[in-house]
Structure formats: structure tokens, C-alpha cells
N, C-alpha and C positions, 0 to 999 in steps of 0.2 A: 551456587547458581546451577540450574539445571545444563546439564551438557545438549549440545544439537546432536541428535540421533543419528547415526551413520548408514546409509543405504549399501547395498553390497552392488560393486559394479558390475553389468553385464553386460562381458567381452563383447565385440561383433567381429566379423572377420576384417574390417577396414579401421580397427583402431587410429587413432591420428589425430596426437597434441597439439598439432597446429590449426587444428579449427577450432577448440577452445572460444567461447565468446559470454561473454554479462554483458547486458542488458538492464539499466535498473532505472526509476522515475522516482520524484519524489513529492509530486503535487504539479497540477495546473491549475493556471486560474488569474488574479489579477498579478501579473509580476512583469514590471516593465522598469528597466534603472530609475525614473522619476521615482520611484517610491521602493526604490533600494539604495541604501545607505553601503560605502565601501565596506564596516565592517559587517553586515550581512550576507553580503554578496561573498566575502569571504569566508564566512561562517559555511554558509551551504556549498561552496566549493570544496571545503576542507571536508566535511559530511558523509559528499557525495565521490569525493576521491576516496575519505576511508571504508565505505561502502563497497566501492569499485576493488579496492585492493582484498579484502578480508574474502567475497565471494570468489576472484581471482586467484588468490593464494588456493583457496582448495581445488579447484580446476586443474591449475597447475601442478599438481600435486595426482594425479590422477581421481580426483573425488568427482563424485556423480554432479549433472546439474541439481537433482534434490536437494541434494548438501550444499550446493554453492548458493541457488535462491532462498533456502531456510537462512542458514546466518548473515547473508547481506541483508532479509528485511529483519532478523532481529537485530542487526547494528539501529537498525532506521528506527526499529520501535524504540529502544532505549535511549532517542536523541531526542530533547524536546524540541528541535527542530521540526518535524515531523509531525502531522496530523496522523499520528500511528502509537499507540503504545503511549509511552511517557509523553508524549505531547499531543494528547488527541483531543478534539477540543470537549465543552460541554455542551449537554441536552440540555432541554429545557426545563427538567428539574434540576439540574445541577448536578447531573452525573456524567462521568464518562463512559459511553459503552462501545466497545471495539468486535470488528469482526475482520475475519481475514480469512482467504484460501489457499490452497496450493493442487498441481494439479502433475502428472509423472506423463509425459510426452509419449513414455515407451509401452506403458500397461494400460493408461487413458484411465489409471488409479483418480482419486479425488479427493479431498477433505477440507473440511469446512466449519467454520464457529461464526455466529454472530451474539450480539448482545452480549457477549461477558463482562464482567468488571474489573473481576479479582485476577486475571491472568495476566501475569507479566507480559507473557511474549504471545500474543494469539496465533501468532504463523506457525509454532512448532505444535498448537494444539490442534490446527486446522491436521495438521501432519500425522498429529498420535493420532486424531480419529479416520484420516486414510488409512494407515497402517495398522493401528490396535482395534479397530472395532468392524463392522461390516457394514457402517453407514457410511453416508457422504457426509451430512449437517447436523449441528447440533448446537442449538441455541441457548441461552438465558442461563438458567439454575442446573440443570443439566449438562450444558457443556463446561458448565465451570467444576460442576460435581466429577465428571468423567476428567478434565485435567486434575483434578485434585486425584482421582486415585490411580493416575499414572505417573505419578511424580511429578507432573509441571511445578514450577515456580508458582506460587499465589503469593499476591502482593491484599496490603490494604488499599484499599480504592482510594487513600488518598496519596495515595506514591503516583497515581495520574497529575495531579492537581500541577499546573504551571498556571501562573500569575496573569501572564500574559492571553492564555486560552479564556481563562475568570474571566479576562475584561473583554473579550470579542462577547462571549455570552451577556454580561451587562451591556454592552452599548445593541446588543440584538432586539435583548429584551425592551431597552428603552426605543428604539426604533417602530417596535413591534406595536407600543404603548400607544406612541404617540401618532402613531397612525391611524388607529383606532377600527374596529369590525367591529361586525353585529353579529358575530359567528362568538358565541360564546365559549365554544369549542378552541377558540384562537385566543383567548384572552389570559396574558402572561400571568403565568402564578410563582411565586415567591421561588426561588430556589434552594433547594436543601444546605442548612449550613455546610460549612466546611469547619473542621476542627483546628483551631487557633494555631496549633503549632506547624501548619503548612504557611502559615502569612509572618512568621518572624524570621526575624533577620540573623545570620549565622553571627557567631561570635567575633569575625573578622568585621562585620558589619555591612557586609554584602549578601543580596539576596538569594534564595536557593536557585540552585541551577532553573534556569527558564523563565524565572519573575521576570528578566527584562524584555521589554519589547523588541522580540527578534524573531518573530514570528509573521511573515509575510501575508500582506494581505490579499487574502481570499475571498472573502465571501462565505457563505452559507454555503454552496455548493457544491468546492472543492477539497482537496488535500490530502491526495493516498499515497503511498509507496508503495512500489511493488518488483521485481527482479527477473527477468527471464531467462535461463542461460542453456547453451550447448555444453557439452561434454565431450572427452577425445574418445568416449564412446559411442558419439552420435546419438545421444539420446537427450532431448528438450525436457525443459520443464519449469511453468511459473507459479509466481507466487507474489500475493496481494495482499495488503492490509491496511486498514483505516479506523479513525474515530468517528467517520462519518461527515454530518451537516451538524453545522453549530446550531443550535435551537432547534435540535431536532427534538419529536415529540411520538406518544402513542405506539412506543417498539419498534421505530421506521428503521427500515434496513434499505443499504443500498445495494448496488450493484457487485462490491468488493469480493462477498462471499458465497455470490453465486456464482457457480460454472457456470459456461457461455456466455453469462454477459460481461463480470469484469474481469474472469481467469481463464482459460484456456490452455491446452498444450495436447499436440499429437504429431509424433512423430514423421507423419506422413505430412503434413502439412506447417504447421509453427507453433509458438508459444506463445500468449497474449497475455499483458498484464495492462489494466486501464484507469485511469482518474479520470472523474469529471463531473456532470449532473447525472449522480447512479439512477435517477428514473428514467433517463432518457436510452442510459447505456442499457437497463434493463428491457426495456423496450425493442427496443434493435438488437438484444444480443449481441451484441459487438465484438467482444472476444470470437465466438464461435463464426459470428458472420466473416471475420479477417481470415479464419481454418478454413471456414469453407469456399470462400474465395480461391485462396491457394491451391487447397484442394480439389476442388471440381473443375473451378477455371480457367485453371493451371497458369495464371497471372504469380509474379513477380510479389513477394510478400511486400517491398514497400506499394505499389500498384493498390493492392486489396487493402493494406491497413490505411491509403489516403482515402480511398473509394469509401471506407465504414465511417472514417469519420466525418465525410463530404456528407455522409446522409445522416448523421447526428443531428449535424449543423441544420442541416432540411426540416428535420423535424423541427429544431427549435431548441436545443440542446450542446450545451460545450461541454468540451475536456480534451482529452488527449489520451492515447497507449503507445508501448512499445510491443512490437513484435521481433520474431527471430527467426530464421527456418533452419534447417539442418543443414544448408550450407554453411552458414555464416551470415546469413543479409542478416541487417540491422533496418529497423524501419521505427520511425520514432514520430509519427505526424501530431499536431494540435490545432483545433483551431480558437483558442482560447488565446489571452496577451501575452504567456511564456508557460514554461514548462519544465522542472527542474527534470534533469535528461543524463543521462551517459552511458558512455560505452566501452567497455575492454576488450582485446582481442590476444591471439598469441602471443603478442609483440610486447606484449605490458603494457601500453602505451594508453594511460586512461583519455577518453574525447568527453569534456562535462561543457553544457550549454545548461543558458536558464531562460535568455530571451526568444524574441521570434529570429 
């Protein structure tokens, strides 16, 4: 398994393990207890606490925010829980495609992947191409080619495949069907097989990790993870990643893997990671509009991140982000029915919400 990359820390004269904080989300959208089941709701508690500790541990430890927001979202991709990674949903041909960013608070560094398939963990590739190359973004067959010759993990596309994602994309398509358009451009076509041996059943005769339906319901709309964290070096940094919208179609990308709209981080102001309707958050820039709230306004990071998402909503647009500044604030607003949410701070002491 690929290892997470190690950032070198750099000192400042106010070092201080006690402002340590994560930050991490893990979808918004429809989640209200009516349509959560106890073991679900304990499912993504358990998730979202090992999430919370894994990014934590290296903080405490004196690791950068980079190192801490990289392996808490690859815990997230690797959990079909998660609209990320191993449970990201399907397009509307039947694939899965992931994109993810991360962004360095202290250099206003960036990096970025959308559309890939074959990559296990898109956050640490969003990372190699901050770091190993001189771009920001790199999309489709490219950026799959560029993690391939930096050693990333590559998987076969069908290590995506959970059971449960299958049937959100069937019951889309049949939705879609039966609704009927004259835009022929909209009209459902066949999704690409899957290879038989992702739909059997293990030898205990239980289904493979994620067939069961435990996958909260969303919508079309929602379901990123993503992680923000401080450093006892005082230095921010986020990092996002998604499968996107279910039935999506024609290379749509969302908001996840742009800077300013769903990632952010500068030091001088916070760090932003966002879920919700990426065309809306793209539109508003969201991420960058909470920094520069901060930053020009000199408003209260929770202040600005209610304010950005006040005007989401205006447009016509849900989700949610977390933000962080260099003190310590936590700011976690949505205006959607819940929000998988938490937060660590020095004290160890994980805070996980899902509802309003």
C-alpha cells in the first residue's frame, strides 16, 4: 500500500501543541434520524471517530496539518461509507470517477485530480501533483498516468464497485426514465457491465464489504469528505474529495477539486473544505469567499463561513463546509437536513454530529 508522503515541518517562533485541531465532514444532504437506522448511525460514528483519531494521532505527534488532512481523507476514501474513494457513487455510464484536492495554508501550495478511475486514494495524488510537478490540476488519463509513475496505488475500477452505490444509480436511471425529456441528450443509456465477480457472495456467504444498504440517503447532489486541520506549527491546510453526483454525465466535475470553491487554506485567514451542490459552490466560490471574509473583513471565521453559506442558500443551492483559522475556531455551518461533522482538538476529545 502506498505510504502517505511526509511534509518537513517548519518551525515558527510560537510553536504550540495546544492549538492542534481537525476538522473533518463526511457528506451533507438528506440525513435526518427518520431515515437512519441505529446501526447506521453507528456505523458513521465509528468512521467518523476513526477519522478523527488517525488525523489526530499525527498532529499530536508533531506532524504538519498536510500529513494530518492527507490520511484522515484516505481513511474516508477507503470506507464505503463515504461518497469518496471505495464508495463513490456511479455515473451514468456506470463508472466511478473521483476527484479530490488539498491545498498548504502556509505556501498557498495546491494540487488537484478530477475524473480518475484507477486511483486508489485521489487526495494523496491531488498532493503528488502539489508537490512532484508544477501544476495545480490534472484530469482524466493524465492524471491517472502521472499517479502511475509516482508510485500511487492503482486499483482496478472495479475495487470502486459497492452494491449499494449500483442501486442509487439504477433507481436514478429508472427515475430519469420515467420521467421522460425531449432533450435526447438526457436520455438514460445502458450502463457499462460490471464483471460478475464483484456481485458474489464471499464464501461465509455474506456480501462484500458495502453490498449492504448503509449508505445514506443523498440524492444526486451530495456526499464529499473532506478535513481541515492546524498544526502546533501554526500552519492550516485542507483537503477534499468526492465521487461526485450520482448519474452524473459528459466529464461533470464539481466543486471538490477546484481551489476556491470547494478547498481552500491560507494561513492568514482559514482553511475550507465543502459538500454540497458543487455547481452552486462553484459559482460562489465558497471556500475562498469564507478566506476572504476572514481575511479582509476581519469577521470571526464562524461569522463568514454562516454568511457564504447564507448566500448558497440565496442562490438556490445546499451543502455545507467546515472551516478553521489559526487560532483554533471551528466553524462547521449547513443549510441542508444534516451534515456528517467533527472535531478534535488538544484535549483528544472527538465532538461528532450528523443531524441539525
Amino acid at each position: 500500500m502506498a505510504q502517505v508522503a511526509a511534509s518537513t515541518p517548519v518551525a515558527t517562533p510560537a510553536v504550540d501543541a495546544g492549538r492542534i485541531t481537525l476538522v473533518i465532514h463526511g457528506g451533507a444532504g438528506t440525513i435526518t434520524r427518520a431515515l437512519m437506522t441505529p446501526e447506521k448511525e453507528k456505523a458513521y460514528q465509528e468512521a467518523l471517530n476513526k477519522a478523527l483519531q488517525i488525523g489526530y494521532a499525527i498532529l499530536k505527534k508533531g506532524g504538519t496539518s498536510l500529513d494530518a488532512v492527507e490520511a484522515t481523507v484516505r481513511f474516508m476514501e477507503d470506507s464505503p461509507l463515504f461518497n469518496a474513494g471505495k464508495g463513490a457513487v456511479f455515473t451514468h455510464e456506470g463508472r466511478n470517477e473521483l476527484d479530490a484536492s488539498i491545498m498548504d495554508g502556509r505556501t498557498l501550495k495546491a494540487g488537484s485530480v478530477a475524473g480518475v478511475t484507477i486511483v486508489r486514494n485521489p487526495i494523496s495524488a491531488a498532493r503528488a501533483v502539489m508537490e512532484k510537478s508544477e501544476h495545480v490540476m490534472l484530469t482524466g488519463a493524465g492524471a491517472e498516468l502521472f499517479a502511475r509513475e509516482k508510485g500511487l496505488e492503482i486499483v482496478s475500477p472495479e475495487y470502486f464497485y459497492t452494491e449499494a452505490r449500483y442501486q442509487q444509480l439504477q433507481k436514478a436511471l429508472q427515475a430519469e426514465k420515467s420521467a421522460g425529456t425531449p432533450d435526447e441528450l438526457n436520455a438514460p443509456t445502458k450502463p457499462a457491465a460490471l464483471p460478475k465477480k464483484t456481485k458474489l457472495k464471499l464464501r461465509n456467504g455474506r456480501q462484500p464489504t458495502g453490498a449492504t444498504e448503509n449508505i445514506f440517503t443523498e440524492g444526486k447532489k451530495y456526499g464529499t469528505v473532506g478535513a481541515v486541520a492546524l498544526d502546533q506549527y501554526g500552519n492550516l491546510a485542507a483537503a477534499t474529495s468526492t465521487g461526485g453526483m450520482t448519474n452524473k454525465r459528459y466529464g461533470r466535475v464539481g466543486d471538490a477539486p477546484i481551489i476556491g470553491a470547494g478547498t481552500y487554506a491560507d494561513n492568514s485567514a482559514c482553511a475550507v473544505s465543502c459538500t454540497g451542490w458543487g455547481e452552486y459552490f462553484i459559482r460562489a466560490t465558497v471556500a475562498r469567499d469564507v478566506a476572504a471574509r476572514v481575511e479582509y473583513q476581519r469577521v470571526p471565521v464562524q461569522q463568514a463561513a454562516q454568511a457564504t453559506i447564507d448566500k448558497v442558500g440565496q442562490m438556490g443551492g445546499d451543502g455545507g463546509l467546515i472551516a478553521l483559522d489559526a487560532a483554533g475556531n471551528v466553524a462547521m455551518p449547513f443549510n441542508s437536513e444534516g451534515m456528517y461533522r467533527g472535531y478534535i482538538k488538544a484535549d483528544g476529545k472527538p465532538q461528532i454530529l450528523i443531524y441539525k
